[in-house]
Backbone as CSV, one residue per row, in Angstrom:
resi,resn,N_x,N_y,N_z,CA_x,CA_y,CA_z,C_x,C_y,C_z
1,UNK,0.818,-1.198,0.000,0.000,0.000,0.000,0.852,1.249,0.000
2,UNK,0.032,2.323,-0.249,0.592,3.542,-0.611,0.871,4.379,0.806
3,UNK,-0.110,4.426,1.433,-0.384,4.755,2.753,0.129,3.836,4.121
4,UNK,0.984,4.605,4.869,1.525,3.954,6.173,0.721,3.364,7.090
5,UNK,-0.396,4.085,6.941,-1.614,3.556,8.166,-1.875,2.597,7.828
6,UNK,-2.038,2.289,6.408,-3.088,0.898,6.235,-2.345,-0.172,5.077
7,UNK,-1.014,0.475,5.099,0.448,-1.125,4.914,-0.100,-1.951,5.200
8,UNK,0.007,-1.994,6.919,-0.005,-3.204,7.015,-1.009,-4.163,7.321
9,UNK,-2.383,-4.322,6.821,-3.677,-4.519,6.876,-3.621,-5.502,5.804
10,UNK,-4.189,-7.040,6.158,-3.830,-8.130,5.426,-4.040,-7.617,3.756
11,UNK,-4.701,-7.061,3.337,-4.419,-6.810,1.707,-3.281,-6.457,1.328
12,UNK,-3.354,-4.952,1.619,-1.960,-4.321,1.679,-0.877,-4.949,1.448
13,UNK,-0.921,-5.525,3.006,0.877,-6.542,2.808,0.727,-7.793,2.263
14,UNK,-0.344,-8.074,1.718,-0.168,-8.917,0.460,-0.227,-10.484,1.345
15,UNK,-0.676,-10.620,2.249,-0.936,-11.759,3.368,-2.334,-12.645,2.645
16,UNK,-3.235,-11.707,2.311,-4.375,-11.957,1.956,-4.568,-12.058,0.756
17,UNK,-5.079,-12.596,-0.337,-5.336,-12.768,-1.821,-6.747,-11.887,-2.054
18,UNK,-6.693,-11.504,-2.928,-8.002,-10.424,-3.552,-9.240,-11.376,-3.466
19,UNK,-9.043,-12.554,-4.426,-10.002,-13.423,-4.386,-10.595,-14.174,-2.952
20,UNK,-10.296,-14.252,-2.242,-10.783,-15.214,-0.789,-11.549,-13.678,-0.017
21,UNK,-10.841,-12.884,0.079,-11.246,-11.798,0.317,-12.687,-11.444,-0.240
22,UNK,-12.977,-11.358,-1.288,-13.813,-10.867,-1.755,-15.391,-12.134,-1.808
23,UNK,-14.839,-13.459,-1.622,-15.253,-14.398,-1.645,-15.995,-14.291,0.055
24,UNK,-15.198,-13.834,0.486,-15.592,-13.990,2.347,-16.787,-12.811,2.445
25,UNK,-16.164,-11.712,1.908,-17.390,-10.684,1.932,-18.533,-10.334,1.307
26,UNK,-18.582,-11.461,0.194,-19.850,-11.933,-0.645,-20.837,-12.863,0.201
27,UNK,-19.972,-13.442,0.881,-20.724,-14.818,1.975,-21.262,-13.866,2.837
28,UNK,-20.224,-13.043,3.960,-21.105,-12.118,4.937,-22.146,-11.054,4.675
29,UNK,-21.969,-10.636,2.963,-23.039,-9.561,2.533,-24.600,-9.979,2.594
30,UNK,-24.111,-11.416,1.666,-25.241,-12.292,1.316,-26.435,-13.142,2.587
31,UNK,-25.262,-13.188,3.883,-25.616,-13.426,4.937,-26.241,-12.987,5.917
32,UNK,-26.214,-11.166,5.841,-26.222,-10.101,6.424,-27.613,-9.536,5.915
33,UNK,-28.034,-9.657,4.508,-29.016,-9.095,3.992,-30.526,-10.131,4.068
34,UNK,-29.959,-11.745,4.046,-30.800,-12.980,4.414,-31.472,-12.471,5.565
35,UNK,-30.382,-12.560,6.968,-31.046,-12.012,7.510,-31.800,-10.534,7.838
36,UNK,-31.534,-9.555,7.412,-32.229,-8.884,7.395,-33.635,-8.769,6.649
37,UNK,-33.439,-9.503,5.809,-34.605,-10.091,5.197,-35.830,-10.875,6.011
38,UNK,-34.878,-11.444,6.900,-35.905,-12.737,7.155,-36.959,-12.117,8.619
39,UNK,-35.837,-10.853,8.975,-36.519,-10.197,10.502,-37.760,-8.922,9.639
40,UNK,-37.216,-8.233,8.814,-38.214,-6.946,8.462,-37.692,-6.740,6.734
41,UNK,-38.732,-6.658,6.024,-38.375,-6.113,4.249,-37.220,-4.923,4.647
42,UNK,-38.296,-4.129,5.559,-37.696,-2.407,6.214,-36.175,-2.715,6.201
43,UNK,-35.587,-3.822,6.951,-34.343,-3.469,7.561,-33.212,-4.028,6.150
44,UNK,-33.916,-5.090,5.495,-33.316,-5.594,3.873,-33.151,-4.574,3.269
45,UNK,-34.252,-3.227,2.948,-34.018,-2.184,1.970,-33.233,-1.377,2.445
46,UNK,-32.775,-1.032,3.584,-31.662,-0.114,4.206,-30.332,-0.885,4.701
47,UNK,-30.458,-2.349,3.986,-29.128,-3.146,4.659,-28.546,-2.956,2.629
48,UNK,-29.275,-2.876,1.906,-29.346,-2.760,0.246,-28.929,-1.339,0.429
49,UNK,-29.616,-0.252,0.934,-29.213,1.191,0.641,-27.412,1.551,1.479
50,UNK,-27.563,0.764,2.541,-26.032,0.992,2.917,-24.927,0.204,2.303
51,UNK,-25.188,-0.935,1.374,-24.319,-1.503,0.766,-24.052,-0.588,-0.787
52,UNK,-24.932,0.198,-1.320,-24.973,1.126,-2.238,-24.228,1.461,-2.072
53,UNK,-24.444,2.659,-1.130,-23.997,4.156,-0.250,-22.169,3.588,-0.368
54,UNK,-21.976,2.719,0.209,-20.656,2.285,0.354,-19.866,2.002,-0.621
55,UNK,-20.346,0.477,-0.954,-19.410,0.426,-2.174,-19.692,0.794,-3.463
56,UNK,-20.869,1.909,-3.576,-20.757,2.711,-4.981,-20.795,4.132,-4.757
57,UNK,-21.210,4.447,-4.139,-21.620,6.455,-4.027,-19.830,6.825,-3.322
58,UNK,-19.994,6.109,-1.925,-18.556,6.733,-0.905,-17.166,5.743,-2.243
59,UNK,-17.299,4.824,-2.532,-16.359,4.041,-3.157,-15.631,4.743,-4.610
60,UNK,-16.979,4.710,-5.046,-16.449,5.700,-6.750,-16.116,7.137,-6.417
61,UNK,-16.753,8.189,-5.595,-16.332,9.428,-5.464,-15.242,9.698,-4.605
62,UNK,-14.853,8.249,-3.515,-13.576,8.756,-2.810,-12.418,9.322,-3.728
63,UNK,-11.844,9.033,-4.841,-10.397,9.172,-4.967,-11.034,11.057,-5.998
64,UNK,-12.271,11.063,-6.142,-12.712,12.685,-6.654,-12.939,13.482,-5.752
65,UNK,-13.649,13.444,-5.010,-14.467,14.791,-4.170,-13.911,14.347,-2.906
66,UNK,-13.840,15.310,-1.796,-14.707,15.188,-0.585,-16.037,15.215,-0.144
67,UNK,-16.499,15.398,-1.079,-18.002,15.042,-0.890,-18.328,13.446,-0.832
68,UNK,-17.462,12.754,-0.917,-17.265,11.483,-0.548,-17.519,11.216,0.141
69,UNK,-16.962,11.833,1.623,-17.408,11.594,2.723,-19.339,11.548,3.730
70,UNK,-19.555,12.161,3.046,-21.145,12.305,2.785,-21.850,10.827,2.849
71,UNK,-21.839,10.425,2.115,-22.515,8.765,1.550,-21.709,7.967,2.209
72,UNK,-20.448,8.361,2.598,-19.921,7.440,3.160,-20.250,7.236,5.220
73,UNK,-20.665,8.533,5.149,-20.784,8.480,6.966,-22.287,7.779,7.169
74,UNK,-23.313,8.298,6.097,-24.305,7.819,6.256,-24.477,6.183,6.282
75,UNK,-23.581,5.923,5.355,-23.431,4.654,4.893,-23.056,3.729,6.643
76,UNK,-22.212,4.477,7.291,-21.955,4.135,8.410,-22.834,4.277,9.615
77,UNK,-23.713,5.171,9.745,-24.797,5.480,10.581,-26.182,4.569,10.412
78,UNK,-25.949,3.886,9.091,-27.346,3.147,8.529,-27.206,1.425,9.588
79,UNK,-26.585,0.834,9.648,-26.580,0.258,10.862,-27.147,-0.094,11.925
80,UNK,-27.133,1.306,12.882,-28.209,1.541,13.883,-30.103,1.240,13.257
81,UNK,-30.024,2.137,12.242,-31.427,2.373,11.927,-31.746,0.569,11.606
82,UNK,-30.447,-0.287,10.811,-31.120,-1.443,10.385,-31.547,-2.361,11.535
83,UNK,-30.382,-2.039,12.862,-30.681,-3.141,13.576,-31.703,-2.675,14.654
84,UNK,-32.744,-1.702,14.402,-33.664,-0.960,15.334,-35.186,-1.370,14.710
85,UNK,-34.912,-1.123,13.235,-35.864,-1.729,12.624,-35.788,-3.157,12.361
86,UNK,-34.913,-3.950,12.504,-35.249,-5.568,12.757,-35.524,-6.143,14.044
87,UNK,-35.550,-5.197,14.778,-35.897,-5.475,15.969,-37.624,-4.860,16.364
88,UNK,-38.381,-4.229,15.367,-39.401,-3.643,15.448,-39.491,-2.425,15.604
89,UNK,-38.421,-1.141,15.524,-38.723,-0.251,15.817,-39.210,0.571,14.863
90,UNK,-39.683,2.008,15.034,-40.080,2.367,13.618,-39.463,3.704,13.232
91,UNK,-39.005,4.087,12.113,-37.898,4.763,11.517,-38.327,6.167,12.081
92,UNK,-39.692,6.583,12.091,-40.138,7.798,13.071,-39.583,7.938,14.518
93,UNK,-39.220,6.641,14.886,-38.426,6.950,16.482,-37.291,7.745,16.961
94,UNK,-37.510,8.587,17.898,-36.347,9.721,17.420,-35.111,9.056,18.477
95,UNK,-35.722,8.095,19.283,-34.933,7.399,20.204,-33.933,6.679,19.508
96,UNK,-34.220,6.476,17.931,-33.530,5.641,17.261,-32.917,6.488,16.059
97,UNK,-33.507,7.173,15.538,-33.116,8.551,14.953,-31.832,9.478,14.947
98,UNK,-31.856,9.750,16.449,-30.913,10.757,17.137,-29.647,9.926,17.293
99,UNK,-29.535,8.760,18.102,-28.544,7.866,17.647,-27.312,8.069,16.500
100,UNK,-28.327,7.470,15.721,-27.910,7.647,14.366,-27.232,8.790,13.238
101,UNK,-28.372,10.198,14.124,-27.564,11.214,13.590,-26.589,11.619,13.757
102,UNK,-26.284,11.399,15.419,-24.530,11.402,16.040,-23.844,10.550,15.428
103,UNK,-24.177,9.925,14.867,-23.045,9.188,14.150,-22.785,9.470,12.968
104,UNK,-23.451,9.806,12.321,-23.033,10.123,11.026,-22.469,11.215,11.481
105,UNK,-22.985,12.470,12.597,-22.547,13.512,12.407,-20.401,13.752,13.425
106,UNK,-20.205,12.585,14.140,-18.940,12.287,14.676,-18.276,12.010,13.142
107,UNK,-18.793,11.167,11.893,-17.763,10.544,11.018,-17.339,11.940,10.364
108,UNK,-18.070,12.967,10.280,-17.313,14.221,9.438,-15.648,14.370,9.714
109,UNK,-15.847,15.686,11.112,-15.312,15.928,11.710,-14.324,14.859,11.925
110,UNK,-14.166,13.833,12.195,-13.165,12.645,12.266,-12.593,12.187,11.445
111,UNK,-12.975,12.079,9.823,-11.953,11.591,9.031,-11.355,13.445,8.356
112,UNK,-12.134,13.997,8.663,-11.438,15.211,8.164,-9.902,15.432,8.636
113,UNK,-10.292,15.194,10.489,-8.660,15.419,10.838,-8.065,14.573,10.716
114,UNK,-8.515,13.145,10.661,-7.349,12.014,9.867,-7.085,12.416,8.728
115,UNK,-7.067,13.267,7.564,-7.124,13.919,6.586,-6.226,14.919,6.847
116,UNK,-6.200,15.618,7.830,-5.314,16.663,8.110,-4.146,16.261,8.387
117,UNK,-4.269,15.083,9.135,-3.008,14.213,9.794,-2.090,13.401,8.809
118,UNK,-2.751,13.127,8.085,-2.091,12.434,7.303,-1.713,12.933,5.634
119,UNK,-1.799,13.795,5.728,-1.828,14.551,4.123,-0.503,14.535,3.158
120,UNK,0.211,13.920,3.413,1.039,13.440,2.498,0.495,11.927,1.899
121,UNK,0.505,11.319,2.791,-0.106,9.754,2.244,-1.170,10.203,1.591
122,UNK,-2.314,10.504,1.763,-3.359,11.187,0.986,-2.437,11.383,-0.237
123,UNK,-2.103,12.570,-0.098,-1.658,13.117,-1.678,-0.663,12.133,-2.439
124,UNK,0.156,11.585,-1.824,0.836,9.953,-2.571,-0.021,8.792,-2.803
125,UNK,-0.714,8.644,-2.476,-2.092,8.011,-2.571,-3.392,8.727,-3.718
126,UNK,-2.992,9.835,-4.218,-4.022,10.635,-5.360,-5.310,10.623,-4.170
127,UNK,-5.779,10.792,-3.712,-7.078,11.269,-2.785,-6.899,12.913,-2.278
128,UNK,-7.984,13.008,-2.535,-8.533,14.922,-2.706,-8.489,14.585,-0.876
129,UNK,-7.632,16.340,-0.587,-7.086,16.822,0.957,-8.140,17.444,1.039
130,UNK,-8.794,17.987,2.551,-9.584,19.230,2.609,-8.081,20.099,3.408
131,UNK,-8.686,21.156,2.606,-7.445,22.686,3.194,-8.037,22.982,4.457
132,UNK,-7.713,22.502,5.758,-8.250,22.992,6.762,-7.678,24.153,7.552
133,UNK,-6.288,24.265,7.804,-5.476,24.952,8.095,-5.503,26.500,7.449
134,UNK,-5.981,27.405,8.182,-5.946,28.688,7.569,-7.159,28.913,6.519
135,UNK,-8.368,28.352,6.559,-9.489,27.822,5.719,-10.473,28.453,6.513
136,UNK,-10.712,29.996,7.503,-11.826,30.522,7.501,-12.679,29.533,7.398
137,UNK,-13.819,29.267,6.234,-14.666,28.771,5.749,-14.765,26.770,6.992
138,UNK,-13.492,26.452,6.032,-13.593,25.439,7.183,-13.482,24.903,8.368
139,UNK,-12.802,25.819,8.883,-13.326,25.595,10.742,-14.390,26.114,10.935
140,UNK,-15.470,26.926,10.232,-16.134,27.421,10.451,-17.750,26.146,10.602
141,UNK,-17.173,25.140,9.171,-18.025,23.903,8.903,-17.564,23.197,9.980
142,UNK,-16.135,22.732,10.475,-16.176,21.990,11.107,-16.926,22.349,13.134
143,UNK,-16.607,23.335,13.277,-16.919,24.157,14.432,-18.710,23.595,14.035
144,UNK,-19.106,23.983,14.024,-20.529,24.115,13.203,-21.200,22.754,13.512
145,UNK,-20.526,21.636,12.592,-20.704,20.064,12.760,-20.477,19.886,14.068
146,UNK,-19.418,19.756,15.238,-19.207,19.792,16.835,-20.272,19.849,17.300
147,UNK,-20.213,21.914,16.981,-21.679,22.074,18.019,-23.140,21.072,17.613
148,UNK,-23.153,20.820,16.630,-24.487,19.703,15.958,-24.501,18.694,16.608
149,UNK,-23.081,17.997,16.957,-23.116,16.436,17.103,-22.803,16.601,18.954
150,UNK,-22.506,17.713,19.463,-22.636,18.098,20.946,-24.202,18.128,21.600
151,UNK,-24.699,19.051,20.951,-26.531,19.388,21.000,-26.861,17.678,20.623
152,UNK,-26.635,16.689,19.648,-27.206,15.797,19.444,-27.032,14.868,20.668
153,UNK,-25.750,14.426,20.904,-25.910,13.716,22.062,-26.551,14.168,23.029
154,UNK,-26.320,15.236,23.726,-27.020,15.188,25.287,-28.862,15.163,24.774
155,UNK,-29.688,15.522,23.294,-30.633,15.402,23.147,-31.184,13.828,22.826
156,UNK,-30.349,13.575,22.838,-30.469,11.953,22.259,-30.309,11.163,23.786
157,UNK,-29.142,11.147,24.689,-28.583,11.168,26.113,-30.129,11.214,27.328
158,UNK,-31.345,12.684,26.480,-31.806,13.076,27.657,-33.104,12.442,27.018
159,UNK,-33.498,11.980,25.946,-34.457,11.363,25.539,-35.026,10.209,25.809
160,UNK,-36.143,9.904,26.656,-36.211,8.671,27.320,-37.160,8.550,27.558
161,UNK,-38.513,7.126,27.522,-39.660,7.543,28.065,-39.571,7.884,29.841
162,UNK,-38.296,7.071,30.139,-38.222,6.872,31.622,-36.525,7.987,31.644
163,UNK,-36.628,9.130,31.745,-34.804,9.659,31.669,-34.499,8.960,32.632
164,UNK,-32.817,8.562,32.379,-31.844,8.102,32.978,-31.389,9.322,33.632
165,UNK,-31.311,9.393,34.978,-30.461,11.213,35.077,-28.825,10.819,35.123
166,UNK,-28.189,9.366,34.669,-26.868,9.215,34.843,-26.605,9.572,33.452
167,UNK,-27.650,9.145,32.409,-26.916,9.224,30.947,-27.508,10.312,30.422
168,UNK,-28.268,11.121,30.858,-28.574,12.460,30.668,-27.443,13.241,31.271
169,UNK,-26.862,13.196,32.297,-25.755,14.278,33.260,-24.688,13.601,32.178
170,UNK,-24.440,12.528,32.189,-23.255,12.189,30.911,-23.084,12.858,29.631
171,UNK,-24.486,12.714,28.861,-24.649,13.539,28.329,-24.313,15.113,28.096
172,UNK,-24.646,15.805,29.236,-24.144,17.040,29.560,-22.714,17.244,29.596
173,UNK,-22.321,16.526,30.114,-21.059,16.613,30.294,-19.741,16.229,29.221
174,UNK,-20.671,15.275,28.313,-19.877,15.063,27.108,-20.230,16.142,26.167
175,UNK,-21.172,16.573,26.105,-21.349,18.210,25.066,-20.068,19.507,26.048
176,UNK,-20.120,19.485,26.803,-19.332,20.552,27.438,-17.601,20.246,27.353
177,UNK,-17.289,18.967,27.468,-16.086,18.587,26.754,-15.986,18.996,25.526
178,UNK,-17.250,19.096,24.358,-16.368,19.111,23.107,-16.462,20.169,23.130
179,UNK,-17.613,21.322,23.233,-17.473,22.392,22.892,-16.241,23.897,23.160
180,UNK,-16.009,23.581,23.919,-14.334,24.662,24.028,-13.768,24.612,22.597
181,UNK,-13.626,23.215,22.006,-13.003,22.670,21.029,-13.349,23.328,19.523
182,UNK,-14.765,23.093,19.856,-15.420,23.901,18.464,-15.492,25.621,18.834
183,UNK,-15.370,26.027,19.965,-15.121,27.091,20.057,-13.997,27.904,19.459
184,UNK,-12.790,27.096,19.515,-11.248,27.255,19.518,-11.201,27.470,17.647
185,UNK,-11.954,26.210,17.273,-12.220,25.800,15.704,-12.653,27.074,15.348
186,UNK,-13.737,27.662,15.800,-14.602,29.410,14.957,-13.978,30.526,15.135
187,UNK,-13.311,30.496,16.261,-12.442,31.681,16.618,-11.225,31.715,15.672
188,UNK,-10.607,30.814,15.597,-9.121,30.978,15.436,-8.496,29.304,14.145
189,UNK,-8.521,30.419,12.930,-8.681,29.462,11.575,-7.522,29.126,11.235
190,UNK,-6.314,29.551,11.738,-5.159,28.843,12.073,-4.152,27.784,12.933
191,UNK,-5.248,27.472,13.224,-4.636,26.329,14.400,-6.210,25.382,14.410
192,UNK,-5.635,24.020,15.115,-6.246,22.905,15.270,-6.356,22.640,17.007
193,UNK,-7.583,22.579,17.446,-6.844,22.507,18.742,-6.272,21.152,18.962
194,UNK,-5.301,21.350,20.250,-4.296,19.893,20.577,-5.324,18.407,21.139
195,UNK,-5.115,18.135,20.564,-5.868,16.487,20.859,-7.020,16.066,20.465
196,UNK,-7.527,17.282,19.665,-9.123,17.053,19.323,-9.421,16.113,18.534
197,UNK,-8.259,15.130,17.542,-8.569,13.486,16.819,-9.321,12.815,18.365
198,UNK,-8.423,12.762,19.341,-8.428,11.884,20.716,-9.912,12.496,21.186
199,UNK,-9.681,13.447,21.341,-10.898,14.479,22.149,-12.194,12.993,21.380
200,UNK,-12.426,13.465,19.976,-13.786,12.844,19.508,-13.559,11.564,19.548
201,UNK,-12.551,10.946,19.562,-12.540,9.121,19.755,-13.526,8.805,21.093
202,UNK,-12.998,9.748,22.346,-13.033,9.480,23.534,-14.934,10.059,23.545
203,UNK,-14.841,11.174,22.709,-16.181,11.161,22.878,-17.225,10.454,22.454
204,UNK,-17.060,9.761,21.440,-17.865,8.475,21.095,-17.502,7.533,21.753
205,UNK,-16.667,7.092,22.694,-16.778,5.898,23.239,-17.462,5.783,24.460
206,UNK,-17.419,7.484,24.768,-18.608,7.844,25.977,-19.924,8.240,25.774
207,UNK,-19.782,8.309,24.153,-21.249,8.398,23.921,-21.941,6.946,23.847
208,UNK,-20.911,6.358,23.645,-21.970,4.620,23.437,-21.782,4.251,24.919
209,UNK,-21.013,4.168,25.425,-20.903,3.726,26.853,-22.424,4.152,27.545
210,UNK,-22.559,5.017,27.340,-23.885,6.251,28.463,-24.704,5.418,27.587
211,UNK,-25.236,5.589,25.851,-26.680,4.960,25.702,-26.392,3.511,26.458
212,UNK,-25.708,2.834,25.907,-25.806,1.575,26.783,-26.561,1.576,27.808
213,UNK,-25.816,1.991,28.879,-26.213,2.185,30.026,-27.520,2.893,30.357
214,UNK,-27.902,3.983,29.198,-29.310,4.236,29.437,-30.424,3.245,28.815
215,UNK,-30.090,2.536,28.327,-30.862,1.371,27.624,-30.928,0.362,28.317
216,UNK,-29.956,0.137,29.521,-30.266,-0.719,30.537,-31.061,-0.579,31.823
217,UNK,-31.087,0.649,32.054,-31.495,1.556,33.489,-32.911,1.335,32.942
């Protein structure tokens, strides 16, 4: 591979053959959509729309646009909605909804600064950079997306027929972590603040940690 990050990842280093590969993920696609089939039509046509989204919309426009990223986060957020609706829920649920929108709305902001981080491999690799650095305009989007996916969790966090007040106060408290961050992002279009890749890892792992836990309470 072209890229250091993902050398050494059985394709890459050449461990793995194209064919078995592709053979394995025809079995789990085919396996994946059966069942979704067999629990709700609902959750088959959105297990079909995220296999689209992926390997044709995010797949063909990655090495053109950043608008790539688009079809591709959704593509990643569709998931939740499938395994909510094979379980009976219904796509109007905002309990199931809101979820979902934090997630798509964490994948922006996150491969952007892996994007920032890595922008030589990118560009030795032919894949379109976003100019974030000194880009007005784009800290302004990314600041913007934060505050969205900050407001989403603790609304998603405080949403409950029964509130949790542990994963609601979690909630709170994980919006108030990020936001300094997106603050730092609108103010000041020359700098990145320090740790903010880590900052949003940590905040999605406390965002799933808390629903968990409010889904158990």
């Amino acid at each position: 591979g072209r890229m250091e990050r993902t050398r050494h990842r059985p394709l890459s280093a050449g461990r793995l053959h194209p064919l078995p590969a592709l053979a394995l993920a025809l079995v789990l696609l085919l396996g994946g959509l059966l069942l979704s089939a067999a629990a709700r039509p609902l959750a088959l046509g959105l297990g079909v729309l995220a296999v689209a989204l992926y390997n044709g919309a995010y797949t063909l426009l990655k090495p053109r646009t950043l608008f790539a990223l688009l079809p591709g986060a959704l593509a990643g957020a569709l998931p939740l909605l499938i395994g909510g609706c094979a379980a009976g829920a219904s796509l109007a649920d905002p309990t199931l909804l809101l979820p979902a929108a934090c997630l798509f709305l964490w994948q922006i902001p996150h491969f952007w600064l892996l994007a920032n981080r890595y922008q030589e491999e990118l560009r030795q690799a032919g894949l379109p950079l976003p100019e974030i650095l000194g880009n007005r305009r784009a800290h302004r989007v990314l600041a913007t997306w934060l505050f969205c996916l900050a407001a989403g969790a603790f609304a998603t966090l405080s949403m409950s027929p029964t509130p949790a007040p542990l994963a609601a106060g979690g909630g709170l408290l994980l919006s108030i972590y990020l936001i300094p961050a997106a603050l730092t992002l609108y103010r000041h279009p020359s700098c990145i603040p320090v740790g903010l890749p880590k900052k949003l890892q940590l905040f999605m792992f406390g965002f799933a940690l808390l629903l968990t836990t409010r889904s158990l309470i």
